[in-house]
Backbone as ProteinMPNN parsed JSONL, in Angstrom:
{"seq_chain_A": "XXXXXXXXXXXXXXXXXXXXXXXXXXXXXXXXXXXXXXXXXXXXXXXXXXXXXXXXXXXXXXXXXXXXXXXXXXXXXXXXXXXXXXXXXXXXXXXXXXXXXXXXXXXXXXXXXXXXXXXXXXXXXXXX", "coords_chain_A": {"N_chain_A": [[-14.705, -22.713, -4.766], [-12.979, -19.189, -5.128], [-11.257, -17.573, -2.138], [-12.503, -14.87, -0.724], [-10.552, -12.272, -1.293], [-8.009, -11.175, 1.136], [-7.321, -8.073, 3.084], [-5.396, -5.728, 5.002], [-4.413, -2.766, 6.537], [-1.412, -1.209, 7.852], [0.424, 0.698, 9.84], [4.096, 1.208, 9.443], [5.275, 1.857, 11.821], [4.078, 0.855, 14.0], [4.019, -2.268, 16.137], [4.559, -5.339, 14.738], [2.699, -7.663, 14.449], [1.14, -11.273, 14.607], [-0.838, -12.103, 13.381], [-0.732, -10.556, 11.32], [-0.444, -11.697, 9.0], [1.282, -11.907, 5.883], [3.447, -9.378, 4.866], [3.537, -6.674, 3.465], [5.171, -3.897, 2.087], [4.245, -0.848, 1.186], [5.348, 1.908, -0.13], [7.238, 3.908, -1.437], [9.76, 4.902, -0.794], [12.372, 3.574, 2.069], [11.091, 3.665, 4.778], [11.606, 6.166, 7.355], [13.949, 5.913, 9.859], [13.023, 3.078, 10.451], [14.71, -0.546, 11.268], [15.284, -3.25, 8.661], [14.766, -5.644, 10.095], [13.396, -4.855, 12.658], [10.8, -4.023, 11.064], [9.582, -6.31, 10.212], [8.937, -6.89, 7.547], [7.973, -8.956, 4.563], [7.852, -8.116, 1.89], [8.621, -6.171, -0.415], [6.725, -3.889, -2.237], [7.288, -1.529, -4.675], [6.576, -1.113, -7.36], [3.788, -0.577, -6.993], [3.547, 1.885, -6.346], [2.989, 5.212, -5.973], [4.843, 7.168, -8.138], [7.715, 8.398, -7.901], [7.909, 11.787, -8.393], [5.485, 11.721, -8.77], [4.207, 11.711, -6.35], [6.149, 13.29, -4.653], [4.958, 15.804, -6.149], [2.639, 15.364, -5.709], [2.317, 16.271, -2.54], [2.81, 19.15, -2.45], [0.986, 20.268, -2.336], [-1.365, 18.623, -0.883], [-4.214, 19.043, -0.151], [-5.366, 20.496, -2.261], [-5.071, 18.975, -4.201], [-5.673, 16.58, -4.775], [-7.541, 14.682, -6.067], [-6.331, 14.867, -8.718], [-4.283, 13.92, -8.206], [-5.609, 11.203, -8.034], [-6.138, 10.672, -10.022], [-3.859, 10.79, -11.366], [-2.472, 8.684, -10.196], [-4.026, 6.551, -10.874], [-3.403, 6.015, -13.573], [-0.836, 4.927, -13.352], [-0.643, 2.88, -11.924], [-1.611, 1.444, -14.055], [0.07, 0.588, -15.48], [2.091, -1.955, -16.846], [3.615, -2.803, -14.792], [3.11, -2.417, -12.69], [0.08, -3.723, -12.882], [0.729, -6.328, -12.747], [2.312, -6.316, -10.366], [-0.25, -6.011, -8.471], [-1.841, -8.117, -9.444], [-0.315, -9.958, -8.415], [-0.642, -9.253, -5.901], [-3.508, -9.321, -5.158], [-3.426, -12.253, -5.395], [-1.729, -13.021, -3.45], [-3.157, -12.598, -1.42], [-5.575, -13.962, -1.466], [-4.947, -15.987, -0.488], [-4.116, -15.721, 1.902], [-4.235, -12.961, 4.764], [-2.841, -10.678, 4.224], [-1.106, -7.531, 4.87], [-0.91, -4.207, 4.67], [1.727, -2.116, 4.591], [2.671, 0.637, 5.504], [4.587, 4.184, 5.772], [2.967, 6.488, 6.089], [1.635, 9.398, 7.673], [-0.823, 9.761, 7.618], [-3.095, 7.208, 6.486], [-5.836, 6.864, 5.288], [-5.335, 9.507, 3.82], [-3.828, 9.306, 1.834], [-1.958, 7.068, -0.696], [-3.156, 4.967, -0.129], [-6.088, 4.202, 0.466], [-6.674, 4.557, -2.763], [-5.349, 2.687, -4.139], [-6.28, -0.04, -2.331], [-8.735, 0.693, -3.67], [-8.298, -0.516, -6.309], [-7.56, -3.188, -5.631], [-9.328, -4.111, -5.224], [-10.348, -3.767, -2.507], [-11.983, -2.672, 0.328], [-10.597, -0.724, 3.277], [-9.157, -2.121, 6.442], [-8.212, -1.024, 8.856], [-5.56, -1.467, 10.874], [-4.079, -2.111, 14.022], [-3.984, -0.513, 17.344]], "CA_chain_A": [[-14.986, -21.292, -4.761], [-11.968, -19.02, -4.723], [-12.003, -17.195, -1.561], [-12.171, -13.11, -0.753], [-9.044, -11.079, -0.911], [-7.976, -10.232, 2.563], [-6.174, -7.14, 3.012], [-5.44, -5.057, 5.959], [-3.543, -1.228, 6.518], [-0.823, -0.669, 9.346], [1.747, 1.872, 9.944], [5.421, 0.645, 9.886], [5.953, 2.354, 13.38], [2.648, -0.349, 14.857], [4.804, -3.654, 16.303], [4.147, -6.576, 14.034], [1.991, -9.237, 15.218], [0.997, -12.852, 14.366], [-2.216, -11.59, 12.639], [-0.857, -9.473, 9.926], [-0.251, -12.408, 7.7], [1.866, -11.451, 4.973], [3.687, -7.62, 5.438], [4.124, -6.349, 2.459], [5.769, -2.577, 2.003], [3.907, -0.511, -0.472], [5.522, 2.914, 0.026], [8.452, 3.829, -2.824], [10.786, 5.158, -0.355], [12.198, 2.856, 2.9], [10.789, 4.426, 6.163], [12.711, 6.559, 7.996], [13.887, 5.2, 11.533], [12.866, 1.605, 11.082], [15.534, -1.592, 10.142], [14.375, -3.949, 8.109], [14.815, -6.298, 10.911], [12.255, -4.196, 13.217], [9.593, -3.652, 9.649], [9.292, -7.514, 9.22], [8.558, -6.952, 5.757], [7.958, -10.235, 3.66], [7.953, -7.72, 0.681], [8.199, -4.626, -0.73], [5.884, -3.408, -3.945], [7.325, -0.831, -5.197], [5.405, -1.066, -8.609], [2.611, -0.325, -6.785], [3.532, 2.917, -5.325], [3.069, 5.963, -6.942], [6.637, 7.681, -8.691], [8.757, 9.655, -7.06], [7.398, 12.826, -9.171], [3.757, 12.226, -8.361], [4.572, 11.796, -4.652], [6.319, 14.798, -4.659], [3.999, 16.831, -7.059], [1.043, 15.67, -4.991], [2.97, 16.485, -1.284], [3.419, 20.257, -2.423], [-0.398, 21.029, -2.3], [-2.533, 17.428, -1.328], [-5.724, 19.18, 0.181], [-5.902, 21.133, -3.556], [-4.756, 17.803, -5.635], [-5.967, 14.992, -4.879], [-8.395, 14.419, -7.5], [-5.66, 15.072, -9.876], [-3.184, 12.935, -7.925], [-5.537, 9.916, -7.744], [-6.013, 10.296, -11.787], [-2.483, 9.916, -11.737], [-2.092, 7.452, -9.719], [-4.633, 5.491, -11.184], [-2.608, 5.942, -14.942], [0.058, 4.723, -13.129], [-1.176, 1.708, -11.986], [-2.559, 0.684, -15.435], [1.166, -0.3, -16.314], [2.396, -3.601, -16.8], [4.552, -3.61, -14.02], [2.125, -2.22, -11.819], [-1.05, -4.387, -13.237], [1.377, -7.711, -12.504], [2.402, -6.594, -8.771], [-1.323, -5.62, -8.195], [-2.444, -9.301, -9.394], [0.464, -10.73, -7.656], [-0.952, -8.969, -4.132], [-4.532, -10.386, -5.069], [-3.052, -13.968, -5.498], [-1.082, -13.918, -1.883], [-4.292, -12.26, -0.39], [-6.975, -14.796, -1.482], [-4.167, -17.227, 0.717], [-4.032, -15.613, 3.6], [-4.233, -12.358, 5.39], [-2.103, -9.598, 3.889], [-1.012, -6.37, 5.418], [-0.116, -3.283, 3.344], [2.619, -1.656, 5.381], [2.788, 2.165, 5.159], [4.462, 5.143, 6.576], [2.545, 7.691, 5.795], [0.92, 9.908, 8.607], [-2.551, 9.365, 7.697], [-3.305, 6.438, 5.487], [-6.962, 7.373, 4.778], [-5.229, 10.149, 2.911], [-2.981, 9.179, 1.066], [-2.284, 6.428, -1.918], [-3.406, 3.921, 0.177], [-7.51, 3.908, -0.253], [-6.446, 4.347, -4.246], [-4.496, 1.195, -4.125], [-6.938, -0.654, -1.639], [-9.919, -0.059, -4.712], [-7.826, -0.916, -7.492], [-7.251, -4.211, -5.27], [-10.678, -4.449, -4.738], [-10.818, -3.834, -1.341], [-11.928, -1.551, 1.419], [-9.17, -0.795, 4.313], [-9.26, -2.399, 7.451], [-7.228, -0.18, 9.795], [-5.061, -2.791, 11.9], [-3.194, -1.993, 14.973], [-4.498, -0.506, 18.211]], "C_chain_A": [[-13.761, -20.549, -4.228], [-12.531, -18.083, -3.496], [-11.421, -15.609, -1.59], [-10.998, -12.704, -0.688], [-8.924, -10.737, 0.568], [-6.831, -8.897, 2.762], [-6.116, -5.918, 4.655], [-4.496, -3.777, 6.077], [-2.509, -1.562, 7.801], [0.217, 0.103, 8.784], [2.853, 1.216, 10.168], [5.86, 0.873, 11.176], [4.863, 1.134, 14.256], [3.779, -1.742, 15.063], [3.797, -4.434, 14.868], [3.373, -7.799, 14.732], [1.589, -10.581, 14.344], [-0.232, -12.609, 13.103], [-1.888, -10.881, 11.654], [-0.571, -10.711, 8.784], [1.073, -12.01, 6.927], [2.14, -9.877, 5.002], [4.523, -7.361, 4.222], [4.464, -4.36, 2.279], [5.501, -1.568, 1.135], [4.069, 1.2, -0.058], [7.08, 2.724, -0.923], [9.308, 4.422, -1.876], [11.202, 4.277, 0.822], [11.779, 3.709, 4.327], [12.141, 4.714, 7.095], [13.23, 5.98, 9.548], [13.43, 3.823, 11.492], [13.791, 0.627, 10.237], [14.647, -2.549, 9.607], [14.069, -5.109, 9.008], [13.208, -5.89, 11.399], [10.387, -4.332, 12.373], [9.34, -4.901, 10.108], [8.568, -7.169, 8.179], [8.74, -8.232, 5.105], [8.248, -9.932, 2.171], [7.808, -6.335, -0.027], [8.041, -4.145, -2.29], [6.219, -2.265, -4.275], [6.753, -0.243, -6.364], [4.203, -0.707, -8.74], [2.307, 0.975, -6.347], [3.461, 3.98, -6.706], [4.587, 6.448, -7.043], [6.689, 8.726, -7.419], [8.146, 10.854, -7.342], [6.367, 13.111, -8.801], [3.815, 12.746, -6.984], [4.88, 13.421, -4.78], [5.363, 15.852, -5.403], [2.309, 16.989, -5.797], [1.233, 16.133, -2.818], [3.479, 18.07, -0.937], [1.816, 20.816, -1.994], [-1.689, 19.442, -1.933], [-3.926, 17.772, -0.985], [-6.242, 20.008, -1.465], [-5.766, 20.292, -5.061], [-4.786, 16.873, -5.848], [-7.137, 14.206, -5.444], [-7.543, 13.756, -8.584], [-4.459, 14.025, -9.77], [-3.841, 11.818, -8.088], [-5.796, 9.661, -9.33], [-4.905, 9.819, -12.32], [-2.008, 8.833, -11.39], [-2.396, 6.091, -10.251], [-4.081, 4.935, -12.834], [-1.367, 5.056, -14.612], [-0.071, 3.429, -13.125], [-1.73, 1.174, -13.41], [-1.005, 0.242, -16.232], [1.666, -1.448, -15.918], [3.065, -4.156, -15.697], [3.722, -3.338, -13.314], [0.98, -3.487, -11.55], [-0.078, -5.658, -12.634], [1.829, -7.556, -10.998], [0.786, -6.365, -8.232], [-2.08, -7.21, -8.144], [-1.627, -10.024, -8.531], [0.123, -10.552, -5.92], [-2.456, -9.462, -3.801], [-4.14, -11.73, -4.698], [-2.347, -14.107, -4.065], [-2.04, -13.476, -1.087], [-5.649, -13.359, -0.596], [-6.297, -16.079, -0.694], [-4.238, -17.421, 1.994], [-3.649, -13.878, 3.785], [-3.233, -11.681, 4.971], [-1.885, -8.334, 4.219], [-0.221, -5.747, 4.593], [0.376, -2.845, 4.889], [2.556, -0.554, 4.475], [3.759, 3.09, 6.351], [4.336, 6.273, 6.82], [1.822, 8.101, 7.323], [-0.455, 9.834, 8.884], [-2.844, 8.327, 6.241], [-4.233, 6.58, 4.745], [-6.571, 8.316, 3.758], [-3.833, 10.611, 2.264], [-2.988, 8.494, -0.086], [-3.148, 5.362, -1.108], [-5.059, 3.107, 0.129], [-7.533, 3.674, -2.091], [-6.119, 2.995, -4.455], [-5.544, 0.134, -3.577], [-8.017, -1.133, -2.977], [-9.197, -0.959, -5.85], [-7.663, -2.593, -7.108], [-8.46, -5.044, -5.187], [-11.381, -4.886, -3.655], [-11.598, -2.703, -0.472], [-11.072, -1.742, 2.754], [-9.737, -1.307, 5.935], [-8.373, -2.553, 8.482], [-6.643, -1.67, 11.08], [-4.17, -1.553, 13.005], [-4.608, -0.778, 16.117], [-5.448, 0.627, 18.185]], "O_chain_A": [[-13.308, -20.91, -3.142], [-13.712, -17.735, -3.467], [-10.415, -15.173, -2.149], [-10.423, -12.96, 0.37], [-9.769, -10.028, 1.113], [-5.623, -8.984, 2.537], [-7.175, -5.482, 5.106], [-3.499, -4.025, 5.399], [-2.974, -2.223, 8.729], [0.714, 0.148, 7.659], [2.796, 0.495, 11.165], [6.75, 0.18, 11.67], [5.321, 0.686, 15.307], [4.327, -2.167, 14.045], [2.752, -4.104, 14.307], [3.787, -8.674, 15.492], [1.989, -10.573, 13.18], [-0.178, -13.124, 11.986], [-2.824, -10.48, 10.963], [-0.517, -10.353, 7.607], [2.014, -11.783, 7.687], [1.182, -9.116, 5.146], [5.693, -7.658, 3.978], [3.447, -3.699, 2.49], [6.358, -1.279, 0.299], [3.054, 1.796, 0.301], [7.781, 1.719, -1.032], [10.245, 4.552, -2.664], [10.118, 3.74, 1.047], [12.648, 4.491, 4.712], [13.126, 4.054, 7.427], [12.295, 5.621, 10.264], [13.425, 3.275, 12.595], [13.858, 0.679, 9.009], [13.479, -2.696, 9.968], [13.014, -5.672, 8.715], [12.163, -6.3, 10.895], [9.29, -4.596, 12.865], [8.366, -4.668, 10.823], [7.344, -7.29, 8.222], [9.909, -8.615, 5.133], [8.661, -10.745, 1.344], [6.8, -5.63, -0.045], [8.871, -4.057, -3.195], [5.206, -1.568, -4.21], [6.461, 0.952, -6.423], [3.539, -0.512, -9.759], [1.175, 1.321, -6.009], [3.719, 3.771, -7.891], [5.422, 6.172, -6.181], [6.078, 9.379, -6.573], [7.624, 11.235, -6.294], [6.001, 14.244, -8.489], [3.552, 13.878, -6.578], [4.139, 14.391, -4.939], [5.207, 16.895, -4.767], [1.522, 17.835, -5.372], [0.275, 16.219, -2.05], [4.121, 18.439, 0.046], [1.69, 21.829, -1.307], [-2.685, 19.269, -2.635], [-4.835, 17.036, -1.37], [-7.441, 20.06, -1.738], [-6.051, 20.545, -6.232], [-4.25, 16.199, -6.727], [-7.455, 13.077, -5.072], [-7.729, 12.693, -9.177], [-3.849, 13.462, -10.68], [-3.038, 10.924, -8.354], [-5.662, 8.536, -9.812], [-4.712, 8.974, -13.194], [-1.272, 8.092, -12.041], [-1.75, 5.043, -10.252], [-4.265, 3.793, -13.255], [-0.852, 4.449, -15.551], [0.277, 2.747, -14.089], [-2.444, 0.174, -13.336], [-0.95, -0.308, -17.332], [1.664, -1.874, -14.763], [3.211, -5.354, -15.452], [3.196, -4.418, -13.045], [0.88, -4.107, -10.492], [-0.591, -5.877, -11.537], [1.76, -8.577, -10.313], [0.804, -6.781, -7.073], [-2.739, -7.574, -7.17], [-2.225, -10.811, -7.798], [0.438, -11.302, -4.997], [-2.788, -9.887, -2.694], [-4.578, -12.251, -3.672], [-2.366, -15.209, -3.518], [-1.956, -13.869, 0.077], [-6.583, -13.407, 0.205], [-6.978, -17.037, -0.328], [-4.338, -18.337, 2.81], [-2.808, -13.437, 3.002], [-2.253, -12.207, 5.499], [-2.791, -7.697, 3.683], [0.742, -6.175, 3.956], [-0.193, -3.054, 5.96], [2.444, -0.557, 3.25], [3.726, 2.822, 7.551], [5.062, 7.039, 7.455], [1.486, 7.187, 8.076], [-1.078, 9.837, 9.945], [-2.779, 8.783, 5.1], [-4.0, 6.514, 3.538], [-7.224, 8.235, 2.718], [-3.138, 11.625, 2.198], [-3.845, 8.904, -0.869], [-4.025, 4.894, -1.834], [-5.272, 1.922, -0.124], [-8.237, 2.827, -2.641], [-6.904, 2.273, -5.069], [-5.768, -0.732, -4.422], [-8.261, -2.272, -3.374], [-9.643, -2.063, -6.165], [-7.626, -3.367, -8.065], [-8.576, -6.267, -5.107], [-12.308, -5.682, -3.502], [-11.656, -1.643, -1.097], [-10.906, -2.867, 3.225], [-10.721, -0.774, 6.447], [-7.87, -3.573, 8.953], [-7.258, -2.465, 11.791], [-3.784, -0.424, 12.701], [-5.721, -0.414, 15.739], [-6.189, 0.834, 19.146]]}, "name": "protein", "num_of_chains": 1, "seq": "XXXXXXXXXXXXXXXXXXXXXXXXXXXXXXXXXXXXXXXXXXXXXXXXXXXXXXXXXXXXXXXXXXXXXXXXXXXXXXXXXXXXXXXXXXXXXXXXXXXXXXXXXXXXXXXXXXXXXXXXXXXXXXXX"}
């Protein structure tokens, strides 16, 4: 029996601990103020992130567009490169313990619940 997806949220600014498993980077730009040293990052999905364009489009107005942003987002995701890092973050999460790395200000509202369903998860806020 294969087993559940594990997936977990933290903020790039949260230390790294033993427990995040796998720290993967799913924000399209690199966070400001941290080396990659500091991040431990194992990986960074860019494919998974929304474009540059949306980001910005949906960062001019997000309490009036985020309907419209997660329609896009979700178009976005439906491409090949997307659909193949998306299965590729299933396949190292049914291994072991995977942490999406973000550094957005509020994860709840941002891509990161979008991304979470499409993964077929719900978020399970890590760090203190």
């Amino acid at each position: 029996m294969a087993q559940q997806p594990r997936f977990q949220v933290k903020r790039v600014y949260d230390t790294p601990e033993v427990g995040d498993g796998r720290r993967v980077l799913v924000d399209r730009l690199w966070p400001r103020g941290v080396s990659k040293q500091e991040a431990e990052i194992d990986e960074w999905a860019k494919e998974v992130t929304p474009s540059t364009e949306l980001r910005k489009w949906y960062h001019a107005d997000p309490e009036h567009r985020r309907a419209e942003f997660e329609r896009r987002y979700r178009a976005e995701l439906a491409d090949d490169a997307a659909r193949e890092g998306l299965a590729r973050l299933r396949q190292d999460a049914a291994n072991q313990t995977l942490t999406l790395v973000t550094a957005v200000k509020d994860p709840d509202h941002s891509h990161i619940p979008i991304l979470l369903a499409e993964l077929g998860e719900t978020p399970e806020q890590g760090g203190p």
